[in-house]
C-alpha positions as CSV (number, residue, x, y, z in Angstrom):
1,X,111.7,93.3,81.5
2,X,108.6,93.4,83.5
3,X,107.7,96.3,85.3
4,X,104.7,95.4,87.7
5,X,103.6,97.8,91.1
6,X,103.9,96.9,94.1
7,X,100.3,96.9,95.1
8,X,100.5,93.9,92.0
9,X,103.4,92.4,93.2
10,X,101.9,91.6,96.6
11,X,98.8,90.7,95.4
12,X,100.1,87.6,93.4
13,X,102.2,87.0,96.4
14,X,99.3,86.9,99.1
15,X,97.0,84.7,96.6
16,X,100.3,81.7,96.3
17,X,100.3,82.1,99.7
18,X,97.0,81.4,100.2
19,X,96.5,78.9,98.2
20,X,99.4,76.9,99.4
21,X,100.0,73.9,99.2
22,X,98.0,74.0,96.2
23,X,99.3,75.9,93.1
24,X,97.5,79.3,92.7
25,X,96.9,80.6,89.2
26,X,95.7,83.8,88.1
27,X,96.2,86.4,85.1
28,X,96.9,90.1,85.3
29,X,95.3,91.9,82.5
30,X,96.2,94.7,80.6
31,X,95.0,97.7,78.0
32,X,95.7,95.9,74.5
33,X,99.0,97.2,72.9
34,X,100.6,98.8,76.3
35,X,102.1,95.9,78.2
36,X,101.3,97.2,81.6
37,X,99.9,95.0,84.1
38,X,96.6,96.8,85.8
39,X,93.9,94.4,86.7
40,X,95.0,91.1,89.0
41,X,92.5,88.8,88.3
42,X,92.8,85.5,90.6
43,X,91.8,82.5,89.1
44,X,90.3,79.1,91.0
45,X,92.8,76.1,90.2
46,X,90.6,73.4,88.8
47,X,92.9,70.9,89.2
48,X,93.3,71.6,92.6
49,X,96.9,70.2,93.1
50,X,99.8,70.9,95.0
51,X,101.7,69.8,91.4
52,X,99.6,71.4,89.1
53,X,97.6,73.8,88.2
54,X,94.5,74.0,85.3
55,X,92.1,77.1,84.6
56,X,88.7,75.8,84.8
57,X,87.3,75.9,81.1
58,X,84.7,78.3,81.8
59,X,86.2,80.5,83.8
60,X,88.7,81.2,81.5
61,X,86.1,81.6,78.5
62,X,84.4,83.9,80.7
63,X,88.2,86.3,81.2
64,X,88.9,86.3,77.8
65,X,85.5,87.7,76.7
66,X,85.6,90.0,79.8
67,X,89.0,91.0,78.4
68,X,87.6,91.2,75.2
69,X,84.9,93.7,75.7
70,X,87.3,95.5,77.9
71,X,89.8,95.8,74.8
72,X,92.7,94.3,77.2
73,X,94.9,91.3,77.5
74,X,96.9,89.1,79.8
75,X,100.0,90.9,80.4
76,X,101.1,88.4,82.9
77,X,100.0,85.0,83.8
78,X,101.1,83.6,87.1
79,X,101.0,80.5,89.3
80,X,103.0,78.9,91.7
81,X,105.2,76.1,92.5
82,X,104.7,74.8,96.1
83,X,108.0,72.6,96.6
84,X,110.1,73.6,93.6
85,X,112.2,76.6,92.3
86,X,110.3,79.1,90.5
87,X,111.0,77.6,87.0
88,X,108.8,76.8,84.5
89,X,108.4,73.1,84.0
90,X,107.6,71.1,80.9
91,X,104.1,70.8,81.4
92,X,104.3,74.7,82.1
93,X,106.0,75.5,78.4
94,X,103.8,73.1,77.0
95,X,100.7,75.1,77.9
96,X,102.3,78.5,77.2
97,X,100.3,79.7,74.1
98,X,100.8,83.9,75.3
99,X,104.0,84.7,73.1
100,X,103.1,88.2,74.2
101,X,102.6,87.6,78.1
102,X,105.3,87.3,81.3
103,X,104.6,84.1,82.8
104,X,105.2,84.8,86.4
105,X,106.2,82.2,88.7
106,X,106.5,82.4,92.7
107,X,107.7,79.7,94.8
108,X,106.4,79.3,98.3
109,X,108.6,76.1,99.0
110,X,110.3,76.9,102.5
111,X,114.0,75.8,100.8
112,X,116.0,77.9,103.5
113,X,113.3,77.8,106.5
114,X,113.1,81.9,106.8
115,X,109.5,81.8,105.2
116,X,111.2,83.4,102.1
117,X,109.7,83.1,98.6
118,X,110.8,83.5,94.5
119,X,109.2,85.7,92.2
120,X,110.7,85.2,88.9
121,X,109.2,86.5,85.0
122,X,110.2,84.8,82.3
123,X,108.9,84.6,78.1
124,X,107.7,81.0,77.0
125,X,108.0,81.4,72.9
126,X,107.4,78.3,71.0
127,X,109.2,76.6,73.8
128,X,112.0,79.0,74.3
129,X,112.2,80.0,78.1
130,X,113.5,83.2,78.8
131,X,114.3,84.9,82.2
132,X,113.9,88.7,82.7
133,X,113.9,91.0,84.7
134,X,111.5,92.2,87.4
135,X,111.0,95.9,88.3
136,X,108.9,96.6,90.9
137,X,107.4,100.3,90.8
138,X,104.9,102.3,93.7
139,X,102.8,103.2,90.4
140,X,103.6,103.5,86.6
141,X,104.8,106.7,85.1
C-alpha cells in the first residue's frame, strides 16, 4: 500500500494538470530505508508528448546524485496519461527499473465529462504489474 499526504497527493495532481495535454513526470523522494514519500520533485518531460513521457538525461543524473548526497530515494515515480486509463503501458513496464518504488499514475483524460481524474499506485517487478492501494493521510504518524 502507499501511504502518501495529501499536501503530496495534490501536488502530483496540479503538476498532470498542468502539464496536460502533455504527460507530466516527476519523482517523490524519500529517506533511504523508510518508504515514505517527503520531497515532490517535478520533473520537465523531455519528450514533450501528449503519449509519452522521457526524463531528460541530465536532469535525472543531477536527482539521483541530489538523492544521493541526501541519503534518499524515489519512493514514488509518477506521470500521467492524458487520454487513457491510469494503467501502466508496455513502454511504461519496460522502463520500470525501481523494484522498490510506487509508480504512480494519474489520468487527466475527461472519460465522463465531470473534469474527474485517476490516481492509481501500482509495483512494476521484472514486468509484473501490481495494483495497490492508496492511502491518503493529512501528515505521517
Amino acid at each position: 500500500m502507499l501511504t502518501i499526504t495529501r499536501a503530496l497527493y495534490d501536488r502530483i495532481v496540479e503538476h498532470a494538470r498542468a502539464d496536460h495535454p502533455d504527460e507530466a513526470c516527476g519523482v517523490v523522494a524519500g529517506p533511504v530505508g523508510s518508504g515514505r514519500p517527503e520531497r515532490f520533485i517535478p520533473m520537465l518531460n523531455a519528450a514533450r508528448s501528449p503519449t509519452f513521457y522521457e526524463f531528460d538525461s541530465a536532469d535525472l543524473l543531477k536527482l539521483y546524485r541530489e538523492m544521493d548526497d541526501r541519503d534518499e530515494e524515489p519512493v514514488i515515480i509518477y506521470h500521467s496519461h492524458t487520454a487513457t486509463e491510469a494503467y501502466p503501458s508496455r513502454t511504461d513496464i519496460t522502463y520500470a527499473n525501481e523494484p522498490g518504488a510506487h509508480y504512480v499514475l494519474v489520468s487527466t483524460a475527461d472519460t465522463d465529462g465531470a473534469g474527474d481524474f485517476q490516481f492509481r499506485s501500482y509495483t512494476i517487478v521484472e514486468g509484473v504489474v501490481e495494483e495497490e492501494d492508496v492511502k491518503v493521510v493529512e501528515e505521517y504518524a
